[in-house]
C-alpha positions in Angstrom: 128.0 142.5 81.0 127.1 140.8 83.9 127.9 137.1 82.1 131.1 138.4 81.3 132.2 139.2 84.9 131.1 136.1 86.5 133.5 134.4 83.8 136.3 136.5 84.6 135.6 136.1 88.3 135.5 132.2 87.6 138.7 132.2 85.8 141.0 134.3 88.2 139.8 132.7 91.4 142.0 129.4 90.6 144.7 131.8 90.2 144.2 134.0 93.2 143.7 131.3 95.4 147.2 130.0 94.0 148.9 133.0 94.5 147.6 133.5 98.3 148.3 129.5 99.4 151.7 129.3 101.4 155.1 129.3 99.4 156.9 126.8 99.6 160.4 127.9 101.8 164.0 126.2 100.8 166.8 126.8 102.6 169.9 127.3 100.7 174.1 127.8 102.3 177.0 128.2 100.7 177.2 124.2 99.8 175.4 125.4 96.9 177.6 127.4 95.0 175.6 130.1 92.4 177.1 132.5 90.1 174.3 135.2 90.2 170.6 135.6 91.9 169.1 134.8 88.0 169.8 131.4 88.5 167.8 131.3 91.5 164.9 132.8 89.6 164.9 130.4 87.0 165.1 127.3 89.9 162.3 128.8 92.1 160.2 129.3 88.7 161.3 125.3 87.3 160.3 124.3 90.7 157.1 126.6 90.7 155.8 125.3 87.3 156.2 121.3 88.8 154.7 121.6 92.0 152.0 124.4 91.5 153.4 126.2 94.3 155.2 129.1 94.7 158.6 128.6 95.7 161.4 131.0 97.6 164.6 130.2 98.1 165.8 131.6 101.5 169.7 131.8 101.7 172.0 132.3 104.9 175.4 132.8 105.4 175.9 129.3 108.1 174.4 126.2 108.2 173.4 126.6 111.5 171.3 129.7 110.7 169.4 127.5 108.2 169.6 124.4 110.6 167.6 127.0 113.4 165.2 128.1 110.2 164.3 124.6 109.8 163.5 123.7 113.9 161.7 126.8 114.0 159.6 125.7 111.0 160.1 129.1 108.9 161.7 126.8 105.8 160.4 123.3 105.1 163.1 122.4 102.7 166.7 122.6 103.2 170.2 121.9 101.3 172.2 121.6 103.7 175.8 119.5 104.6 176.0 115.7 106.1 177.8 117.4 109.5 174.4 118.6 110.9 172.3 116.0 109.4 173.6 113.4 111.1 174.0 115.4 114.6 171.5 113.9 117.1 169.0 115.9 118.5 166.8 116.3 121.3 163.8 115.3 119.0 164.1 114.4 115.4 162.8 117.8 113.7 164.0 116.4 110.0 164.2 113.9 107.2 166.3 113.1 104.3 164.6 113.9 101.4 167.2 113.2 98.3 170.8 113.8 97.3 172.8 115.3 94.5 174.6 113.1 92.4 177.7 114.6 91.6 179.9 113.2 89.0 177.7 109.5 88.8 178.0 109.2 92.5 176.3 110.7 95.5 179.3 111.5 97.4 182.2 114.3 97.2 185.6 114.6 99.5 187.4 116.9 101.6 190.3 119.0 100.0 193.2 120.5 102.2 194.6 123.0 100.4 197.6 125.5 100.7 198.8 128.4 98.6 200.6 126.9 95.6 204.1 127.9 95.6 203.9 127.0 99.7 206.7 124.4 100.8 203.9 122.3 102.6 202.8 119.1 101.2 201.3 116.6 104.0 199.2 117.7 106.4 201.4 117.8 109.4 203.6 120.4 107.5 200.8 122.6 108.7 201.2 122.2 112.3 202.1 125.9 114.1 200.4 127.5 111.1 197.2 129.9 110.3 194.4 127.5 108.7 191.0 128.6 108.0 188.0 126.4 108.2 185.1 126.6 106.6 182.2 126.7 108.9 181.6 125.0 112.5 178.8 122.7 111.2 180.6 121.7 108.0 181.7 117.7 107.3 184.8 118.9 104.7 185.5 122.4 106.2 185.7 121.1 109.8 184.6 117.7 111.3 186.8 116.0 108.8 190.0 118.2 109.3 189.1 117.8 113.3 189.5 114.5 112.6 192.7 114.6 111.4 194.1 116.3 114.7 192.4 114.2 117.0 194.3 111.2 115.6 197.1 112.9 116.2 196.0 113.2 119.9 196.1 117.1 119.3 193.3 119.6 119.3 193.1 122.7 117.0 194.5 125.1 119.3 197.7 123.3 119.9 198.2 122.0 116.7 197.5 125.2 114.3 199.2 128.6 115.2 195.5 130.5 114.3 192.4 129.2 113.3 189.4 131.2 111.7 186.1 130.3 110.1 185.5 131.8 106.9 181.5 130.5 107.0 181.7 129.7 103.3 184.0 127.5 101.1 184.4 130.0 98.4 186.2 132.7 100.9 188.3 129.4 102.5 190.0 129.4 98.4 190.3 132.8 98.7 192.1 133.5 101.8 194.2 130.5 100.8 194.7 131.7 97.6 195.4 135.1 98.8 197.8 134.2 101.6 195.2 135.1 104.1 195.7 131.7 105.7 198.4 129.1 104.8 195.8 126.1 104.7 191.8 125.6 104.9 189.9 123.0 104.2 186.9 122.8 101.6 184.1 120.8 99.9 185.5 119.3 96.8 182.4 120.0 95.2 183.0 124.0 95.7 186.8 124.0 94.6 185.7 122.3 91.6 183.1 124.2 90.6 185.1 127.2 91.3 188.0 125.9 89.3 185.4 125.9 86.2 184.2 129.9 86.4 187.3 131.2 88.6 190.1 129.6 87.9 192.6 132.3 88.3 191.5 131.8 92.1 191.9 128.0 92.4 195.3 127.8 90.4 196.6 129.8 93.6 195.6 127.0 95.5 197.2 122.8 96.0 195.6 120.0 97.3 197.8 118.3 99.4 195.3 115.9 100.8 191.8 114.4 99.7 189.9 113.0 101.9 188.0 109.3 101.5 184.5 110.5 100.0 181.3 111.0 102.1 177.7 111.2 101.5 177.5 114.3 99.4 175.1 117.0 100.9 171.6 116.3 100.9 168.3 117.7 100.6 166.0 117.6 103.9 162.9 118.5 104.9 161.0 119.0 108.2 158.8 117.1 109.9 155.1 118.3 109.8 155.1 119.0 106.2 152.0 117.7 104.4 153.4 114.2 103.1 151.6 115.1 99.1 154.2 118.2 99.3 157.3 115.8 100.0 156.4 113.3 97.5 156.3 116.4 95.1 159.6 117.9 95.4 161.7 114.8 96.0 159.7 114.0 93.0 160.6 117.1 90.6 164.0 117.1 91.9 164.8 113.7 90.8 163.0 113.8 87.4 165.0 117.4 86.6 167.6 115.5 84.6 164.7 114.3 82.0 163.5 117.3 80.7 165.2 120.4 79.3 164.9 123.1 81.5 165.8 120.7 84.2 168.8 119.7 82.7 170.0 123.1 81.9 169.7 123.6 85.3 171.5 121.0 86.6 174.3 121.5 84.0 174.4 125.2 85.6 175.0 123.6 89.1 177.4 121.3 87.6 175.2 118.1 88.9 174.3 114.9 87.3 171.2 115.2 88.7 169.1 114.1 92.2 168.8 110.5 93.7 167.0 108.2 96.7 169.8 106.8 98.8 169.6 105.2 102.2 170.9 107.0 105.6 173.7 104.8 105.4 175.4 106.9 103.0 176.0 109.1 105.8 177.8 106.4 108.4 181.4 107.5 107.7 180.5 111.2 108.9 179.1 109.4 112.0 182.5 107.7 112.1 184.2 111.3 111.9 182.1 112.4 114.5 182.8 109.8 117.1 186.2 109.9 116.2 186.1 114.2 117.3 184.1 113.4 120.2 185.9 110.5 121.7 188.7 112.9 121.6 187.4 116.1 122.7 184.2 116.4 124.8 183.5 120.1 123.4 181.8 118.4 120.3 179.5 116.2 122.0 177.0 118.4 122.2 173.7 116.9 121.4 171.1 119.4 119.4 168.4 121.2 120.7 165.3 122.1 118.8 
């Protein structure tokens, strides 16, 4: 009797110890666009089973409630959009880790959009209307459409009749689609993959102008992570395209898979950005941690 219970002890204490060690946090916004909370499960357990760790994914509504979640240390991982990656800070809290690859390239655009029986089809055919943007700290629901006004030698407030934030490119389609707003802007990546599983909602919609394409939204991590943890999730990410499961997955979030790519990728949403700024001095605003 006693034999057996040492061996038991000596066979769950591996797997207590496991179950009691950190989880691993990542951050999730709406650039990652998921049908139902099952897929999430089957992620955090893919994820789980290839790093030994437990994993949770930790959504919020903004980037910049995920962006705070990251300074403050609670997550260590983070998808999140190349706006407030490349935003400079006070002192560096975070590092690119990998990016998507999203149909056999790493970048996406930015898609202005209008309801589709609407007269407009440029840009400017939007001045004194309602527009919706996406979220303050987005590249393609924001900086990029700020962009387009500053060249212009406008600002937001002169140019549109209304602006609102919707905080997620899935309700930007919607208000457009329902009238809500007679433009937005949105990540390419979200109005496709919404024009695969809801396209009653997109066919609403026209895309009067795509942007040139940017570094697509990537995958960071904080500082002060253990560097064996890094290695083993930039690791599993970009090996998920060669095995089953992993592909299945990655089929689901309609991605080719995950990829190393220099900084540089991001330098024409540092372009946007000095563009906005040079413009208007309310978006030079240098980040805190």
């Amino acid at each position: 009797m006693r034999l057996t219970f040492l061996i038991l002890l000596i066979w769950i204490t591996p797997i207590y110890a496991a179950n009691t060690e950190t989880p691993i946090r990542f951050g999730l916004t709406a650039v990652v666009p998921t049908e139902n909370l099952r897929f999430l499960d089957q992620w955090s357990q893919y994820l789980e089973e290839k790093t030994g760790r437990k994993v949770e994914f930790v959504q919020r509504k903004s980037y910049r409630e995920v962006m705070d979640l990251l300074d403050t240390g609670v997550i260590d991982f983070a998808w999140i959009c190349g706006y407030p990656y490349i935003q400079a800070r006070e002192t560096e809290s975070l590092q690119l880790l990998t990016v998507p690859i999203y149909r056999g390239a790493p970048r996406y655009h930015s898609y202005i959009i209008v309801y589709h029986s609407s007269p407009y089809k440029r840009f400017s055919d939007l001045r004194g209307k309602s527009f919706a943007f996406s979220d303050p700290d987005s590249n393609s629901g924001f900086l990029y459409p700020l962009a387009l006004i500053a060249k212009k030698g406008e600002k937001p407030e002169t140019f549109f009749r209304q602006t609102f934030f919707t905080f997620n490119h899935a309700e930007t389609v919607q208000a457009v689609s329902e009238q809500v707003a007679d433009g937005g802007a949105v990540d390419s990546y979200i109005w496709e993959y919404i024009a695969v599983f809801k396209p009653d909602i997109t066919e609403k919609t026209r895309i009067i102008k795509k942007s040139p394409s940017f570094g697509f939204p990537p995958i960071v991590y904080r500082l002060g992570i253990d560097t064996d943890t890094v290695i083993q999730m930039k690791h599993t990410l970009e090996n998920m395209h060669q095995d089953l499961t992993g592909q299945e997955l990655l089929d689901r979030l309609k991605l080719d898979g995950f990829g190393d790519y220099s900084d540089s990728l991001f330098n024409e949403i540092r372009a946007l950005e000095n563009t906005v700024q040079n413009a208007d001095p309310r978006y030079s605003v240098v980040q805190t941690d």
